[in-house]
C-alpha positions as CSV (number, residue, x, y, z in Angstrom):
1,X,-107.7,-148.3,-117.7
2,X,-105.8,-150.8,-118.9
3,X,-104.5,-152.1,-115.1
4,X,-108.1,-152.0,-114.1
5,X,-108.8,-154.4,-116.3
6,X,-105.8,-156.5,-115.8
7,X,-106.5,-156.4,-112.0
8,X,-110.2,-157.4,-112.8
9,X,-109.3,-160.4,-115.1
10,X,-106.3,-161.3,-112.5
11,X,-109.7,-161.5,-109.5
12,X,-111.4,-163.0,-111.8
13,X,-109.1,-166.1,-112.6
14,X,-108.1,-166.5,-108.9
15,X,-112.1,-166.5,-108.2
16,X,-112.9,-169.0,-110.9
17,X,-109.5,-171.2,-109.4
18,X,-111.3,-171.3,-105.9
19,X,-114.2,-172.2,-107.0
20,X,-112.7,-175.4,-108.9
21,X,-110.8,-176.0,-106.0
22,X,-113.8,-176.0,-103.8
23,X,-115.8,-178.3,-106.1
24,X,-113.4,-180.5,-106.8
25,X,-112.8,-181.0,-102.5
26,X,-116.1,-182.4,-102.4
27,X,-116.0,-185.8,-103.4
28,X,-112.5,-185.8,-101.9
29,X,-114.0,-185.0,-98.4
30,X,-117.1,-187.2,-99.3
31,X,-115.1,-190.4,-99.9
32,X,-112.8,-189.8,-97.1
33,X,-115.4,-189.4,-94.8
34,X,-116.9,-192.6,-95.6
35,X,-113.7,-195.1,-96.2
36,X,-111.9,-193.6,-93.7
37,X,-114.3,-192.3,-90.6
38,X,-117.3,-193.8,-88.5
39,X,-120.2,-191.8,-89.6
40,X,-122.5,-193.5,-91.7
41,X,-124.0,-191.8,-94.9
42,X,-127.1,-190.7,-94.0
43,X,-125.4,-188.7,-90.9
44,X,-122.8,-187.1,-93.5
45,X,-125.5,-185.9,-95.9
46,X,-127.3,-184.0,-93.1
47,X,-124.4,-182.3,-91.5
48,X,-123.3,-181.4,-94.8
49,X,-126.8,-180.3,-96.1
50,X,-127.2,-178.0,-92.5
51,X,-123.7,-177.0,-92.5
52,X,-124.5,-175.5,-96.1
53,X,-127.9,-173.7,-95.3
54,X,-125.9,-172.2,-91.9
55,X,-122.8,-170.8,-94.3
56,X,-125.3,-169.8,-97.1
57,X,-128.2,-168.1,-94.2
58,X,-125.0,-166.4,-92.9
59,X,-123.6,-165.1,-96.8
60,X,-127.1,-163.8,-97.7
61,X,-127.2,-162.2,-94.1
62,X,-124.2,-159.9,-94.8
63,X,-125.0,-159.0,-97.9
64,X,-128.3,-157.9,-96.5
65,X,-130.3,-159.9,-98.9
66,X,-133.5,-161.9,-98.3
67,X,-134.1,-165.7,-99.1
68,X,-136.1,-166.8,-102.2
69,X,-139.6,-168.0,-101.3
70,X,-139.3,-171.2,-103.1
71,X,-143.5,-172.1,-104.4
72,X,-142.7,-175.4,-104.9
73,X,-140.2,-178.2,-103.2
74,X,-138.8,-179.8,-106.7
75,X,-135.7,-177.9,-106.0
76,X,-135.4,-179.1,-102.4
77,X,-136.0,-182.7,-103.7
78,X,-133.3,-182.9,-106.4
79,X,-131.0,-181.1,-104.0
80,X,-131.5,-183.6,-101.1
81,X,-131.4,-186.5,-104.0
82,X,-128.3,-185.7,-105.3
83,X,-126.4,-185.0,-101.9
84,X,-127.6,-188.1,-100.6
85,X,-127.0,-190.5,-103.6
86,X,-123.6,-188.8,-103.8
87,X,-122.6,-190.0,-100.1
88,X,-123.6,-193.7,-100.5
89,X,-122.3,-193.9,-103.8
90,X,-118.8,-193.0,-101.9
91,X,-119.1,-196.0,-100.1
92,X,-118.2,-198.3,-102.5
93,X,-116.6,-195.7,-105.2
94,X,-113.0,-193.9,-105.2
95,X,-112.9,-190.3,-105.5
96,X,-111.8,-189.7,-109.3
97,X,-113.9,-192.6,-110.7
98,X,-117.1,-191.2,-108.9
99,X,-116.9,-187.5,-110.1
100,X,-116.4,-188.5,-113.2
101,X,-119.3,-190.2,-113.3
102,X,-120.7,-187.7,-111.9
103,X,-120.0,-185.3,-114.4
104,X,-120.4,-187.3,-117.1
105,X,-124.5,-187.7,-115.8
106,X,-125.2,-184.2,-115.2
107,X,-123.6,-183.2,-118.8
108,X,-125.5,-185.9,-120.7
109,X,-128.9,-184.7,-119.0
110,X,-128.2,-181.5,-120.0
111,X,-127.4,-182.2,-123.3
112,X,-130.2,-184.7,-123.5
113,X,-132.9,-181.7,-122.2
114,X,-131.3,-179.7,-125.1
115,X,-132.2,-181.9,-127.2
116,X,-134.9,-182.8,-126.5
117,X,-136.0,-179.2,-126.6
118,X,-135.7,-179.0,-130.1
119,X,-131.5,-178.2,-129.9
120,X,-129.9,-179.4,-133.1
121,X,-126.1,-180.9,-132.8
122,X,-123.8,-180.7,-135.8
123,X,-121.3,-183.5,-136.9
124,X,-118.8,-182.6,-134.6
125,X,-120.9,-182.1,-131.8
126,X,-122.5,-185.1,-132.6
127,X,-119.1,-186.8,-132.8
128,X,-118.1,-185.7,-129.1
129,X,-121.0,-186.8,-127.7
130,X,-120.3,-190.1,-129.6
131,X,-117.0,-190.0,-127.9
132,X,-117.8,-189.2,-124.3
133,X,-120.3,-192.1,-124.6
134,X,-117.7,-194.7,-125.5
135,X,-115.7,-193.2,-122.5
136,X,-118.5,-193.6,-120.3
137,X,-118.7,-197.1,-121.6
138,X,-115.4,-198.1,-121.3
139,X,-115.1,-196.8,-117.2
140,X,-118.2,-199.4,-116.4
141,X,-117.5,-202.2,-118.9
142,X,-116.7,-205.2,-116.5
143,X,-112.7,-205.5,-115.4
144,X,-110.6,-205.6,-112.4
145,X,-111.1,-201.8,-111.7
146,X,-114.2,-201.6,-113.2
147,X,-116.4,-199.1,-110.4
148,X,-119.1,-201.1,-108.6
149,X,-122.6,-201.6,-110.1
150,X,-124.2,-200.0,-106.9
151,X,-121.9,-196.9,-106.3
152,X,-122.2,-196.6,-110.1
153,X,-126.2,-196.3,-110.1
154,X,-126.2,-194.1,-107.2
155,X,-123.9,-191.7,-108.8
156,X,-125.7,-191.5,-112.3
157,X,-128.4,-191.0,-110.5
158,X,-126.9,-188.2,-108.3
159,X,-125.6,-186.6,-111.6
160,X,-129.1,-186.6,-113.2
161,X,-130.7,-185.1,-109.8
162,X,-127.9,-182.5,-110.2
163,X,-128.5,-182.1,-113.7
164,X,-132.2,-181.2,-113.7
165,X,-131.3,-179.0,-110.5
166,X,-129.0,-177.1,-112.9
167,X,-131.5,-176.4,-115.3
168,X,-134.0,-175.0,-112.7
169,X,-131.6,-172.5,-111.8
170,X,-131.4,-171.3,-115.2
171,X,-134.9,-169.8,-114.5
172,X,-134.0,-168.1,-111.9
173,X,-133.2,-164.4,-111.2
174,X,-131.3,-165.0,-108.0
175,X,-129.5,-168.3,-107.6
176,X,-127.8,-168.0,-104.7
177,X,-131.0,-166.9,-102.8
178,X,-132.5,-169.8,-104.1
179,X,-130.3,-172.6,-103.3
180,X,-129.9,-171.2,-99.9
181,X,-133.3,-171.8,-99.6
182,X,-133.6,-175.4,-101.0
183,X,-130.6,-175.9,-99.1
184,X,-132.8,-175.3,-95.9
185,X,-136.1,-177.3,-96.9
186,X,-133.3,-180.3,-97.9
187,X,-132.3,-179.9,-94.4
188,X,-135.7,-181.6,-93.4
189,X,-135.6,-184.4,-95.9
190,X,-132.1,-185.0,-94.6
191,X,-133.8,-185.2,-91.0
192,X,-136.0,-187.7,-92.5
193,X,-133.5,-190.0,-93.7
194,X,-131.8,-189.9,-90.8
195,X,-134.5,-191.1,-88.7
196,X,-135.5,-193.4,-91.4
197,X,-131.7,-195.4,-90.8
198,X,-131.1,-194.4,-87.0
199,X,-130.6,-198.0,-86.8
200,X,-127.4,-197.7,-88.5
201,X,-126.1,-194.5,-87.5
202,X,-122.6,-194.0,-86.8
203,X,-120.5,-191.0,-86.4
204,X,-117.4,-189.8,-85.0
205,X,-115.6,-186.3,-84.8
206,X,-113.4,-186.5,-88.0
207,X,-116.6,-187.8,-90.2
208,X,-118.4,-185.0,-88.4
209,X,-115.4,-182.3,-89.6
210,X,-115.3,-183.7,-93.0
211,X,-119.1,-183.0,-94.0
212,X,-118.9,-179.3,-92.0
213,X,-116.2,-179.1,-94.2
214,X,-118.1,-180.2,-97.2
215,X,-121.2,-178.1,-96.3
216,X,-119.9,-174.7,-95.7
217,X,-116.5,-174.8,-97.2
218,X,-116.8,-176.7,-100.6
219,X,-120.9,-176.1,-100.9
220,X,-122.0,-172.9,-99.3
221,X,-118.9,-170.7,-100.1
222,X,-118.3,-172.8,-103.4
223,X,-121.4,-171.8,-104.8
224,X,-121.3,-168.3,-103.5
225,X,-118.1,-167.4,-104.9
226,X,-119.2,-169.2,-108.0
227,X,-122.7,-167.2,-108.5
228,X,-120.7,-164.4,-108.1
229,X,-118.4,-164.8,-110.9
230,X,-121.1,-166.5,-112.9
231,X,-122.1,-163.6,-114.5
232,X,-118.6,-162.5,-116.1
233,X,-118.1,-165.9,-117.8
234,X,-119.6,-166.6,-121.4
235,X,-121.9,-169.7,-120.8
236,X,-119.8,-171.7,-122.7
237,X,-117.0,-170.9,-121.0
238,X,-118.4,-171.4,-117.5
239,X,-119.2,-174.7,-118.9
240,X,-115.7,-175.8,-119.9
241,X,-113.8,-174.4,-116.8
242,X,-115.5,-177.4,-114.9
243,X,-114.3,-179.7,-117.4
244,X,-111.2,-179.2,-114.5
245,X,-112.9,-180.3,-111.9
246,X,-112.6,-184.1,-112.1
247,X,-109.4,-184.3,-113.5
248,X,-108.7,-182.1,-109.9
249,X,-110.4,-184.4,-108.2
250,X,-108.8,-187.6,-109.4
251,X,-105.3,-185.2,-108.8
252,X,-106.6,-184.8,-105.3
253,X,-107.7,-188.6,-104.9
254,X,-104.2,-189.6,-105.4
255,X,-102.4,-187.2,-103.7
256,X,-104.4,-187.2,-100.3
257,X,-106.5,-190.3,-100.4
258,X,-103.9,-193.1,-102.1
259,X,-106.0,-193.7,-104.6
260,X,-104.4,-195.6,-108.4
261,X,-104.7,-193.9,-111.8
262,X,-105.4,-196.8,-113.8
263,X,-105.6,-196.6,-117.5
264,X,-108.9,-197.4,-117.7
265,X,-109.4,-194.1,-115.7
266,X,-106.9,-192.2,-117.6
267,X,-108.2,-193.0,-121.0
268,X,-112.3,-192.9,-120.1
269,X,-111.6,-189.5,-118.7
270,X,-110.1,-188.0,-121.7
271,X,-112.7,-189.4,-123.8
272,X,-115.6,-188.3,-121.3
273,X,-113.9,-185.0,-120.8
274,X,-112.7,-184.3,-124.4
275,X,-116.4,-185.1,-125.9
276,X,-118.3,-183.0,-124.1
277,X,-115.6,-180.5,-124.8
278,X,-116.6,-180.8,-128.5
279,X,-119.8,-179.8,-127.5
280,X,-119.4,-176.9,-125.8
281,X,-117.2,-175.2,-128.1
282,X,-118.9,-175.6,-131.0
283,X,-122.2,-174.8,-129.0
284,X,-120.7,-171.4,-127.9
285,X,-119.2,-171.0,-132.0
């Protein structure tokens, strides 16, 4: 008994590691993509938005289960919104600073919706979120490698469309399903913007590679193997582990895309990173 349950916490860890992994390639693909390749944003957030309704069609096919029927598009919308502020924000932002920034939106809408729903935070929550603000507020106060004002909105606002997406799936009874199928109806805003800036289209075979990559690599299987092991991982818990994912990310800027770890950087993410961590803990206490 006792091996079983080694064996399932050992799947369970490697599971949770890919997932991170997959999340955290993302924003490293993203930004690649975009400094380093021809195609132009609008192009990357449509291969990537089809390349993750094909992977996540294909998942739900072999597992013999049925798409959600969606009744509304609000899913679709924030989906499409947050895919395609995320790939012109990468235009103008590196890798690390971006998903931080990234993170650092979603969590505070979250925390903000709690809130606002009548959630009550105690000193030391109150204290972290204190915290994560001042590191917020330190990686945009003006400098030499202060992030650009433009990337910088679009990525806020790409956390918050993320953010509000998050909390819609809390409602949910099959999440996967469902984001397969606002992965599919994103597909056609996607279409939209693309036609909407034809002018400017640009693509080549590597940018095309990076955001099939993106789509059914780091989204479709991301969130599939992530769903999966959702349910064996306290909420609070699930909520930490992707604390990880942008100090990965900045790991993985460096590493393959050149990028600096300035101590601006260095000190707003342990501030972001560590507050929100107060929050969680003592939510899950």
């Amino acid at each position: 008994m006792s091996s079983f349950v080694t064996s399932q916490r050992a799947r369970l860890l490697v599971m949770t590691c890919l997932t991170l992994l997959a999340f955290a390639a993302n924003p490293v693909l993203c930004r690649a993509a975009l400094r380093d390749t021809g195609i132009d944003p609008a192009s990357f957030t449509l291969i990537r938005i089809v390349a993750g309704a094909a992977t996540l069609w294909l998942i739900l096919t072999l597992r013999g289960e049925p798409y959600a029927r969606a009744k509304n598009w609000s899913g679709a919308i924030l989906l499409f919104v947050y895919a395609g502020a995320l790939s012109y924000a990468y235009v103008w932002l590196d890798a690390g600073i971006g998903t931080l920034l990234l993170f650092g939106a979603v969590q505070g809408t979250m925390i903000s919706t709690g809130i606002a729903q009548g959630e009550r935070l105690n000193p030391r929550q109150v204290f972290g979120v204190g915290v994560a603000v001042l590191g917020l507020l330190l990686l945009l106060a003006p400098g030499a490698t202060a992030p650009t004002w433009q990337g910088a909105v679009l990525m806020v606002m790409s956390g918050l469309a993320w953010g509000l997406y998050s909390l819609m799936g809390r409602r949910g009874s099959r999440p996967l399903a469902t984001t397969a199928t606002n992965f599919l109806k994103a597909s056609a805003l996607a279409g939209v913007l693309s036609l909407l800036t034809v002018k400017w289209a640009a693509w080549d075979l590597r940018g095309a590679a990076y955001a099939l990559a993106s789509g059914s690599v780091s989204s479709g299987i991301g969130y599939a193997i992530w769903y999966s092991i959702l349910p064996a991982l306290r909420a609070t818990r699930a909520a930490i582990v992707q604390l990880s994912v942008p100090a990965i990310t900045a790991i993985a800027g460096i590493v393959f895309l050149g990028e600096s770890l300035t101590l601006r950087l260095a000190s707003a993410s342990l501030a972001i990173l560590g507050g929100v961590a107060l929050v969680f803990v003592d939510r899950g206490r």
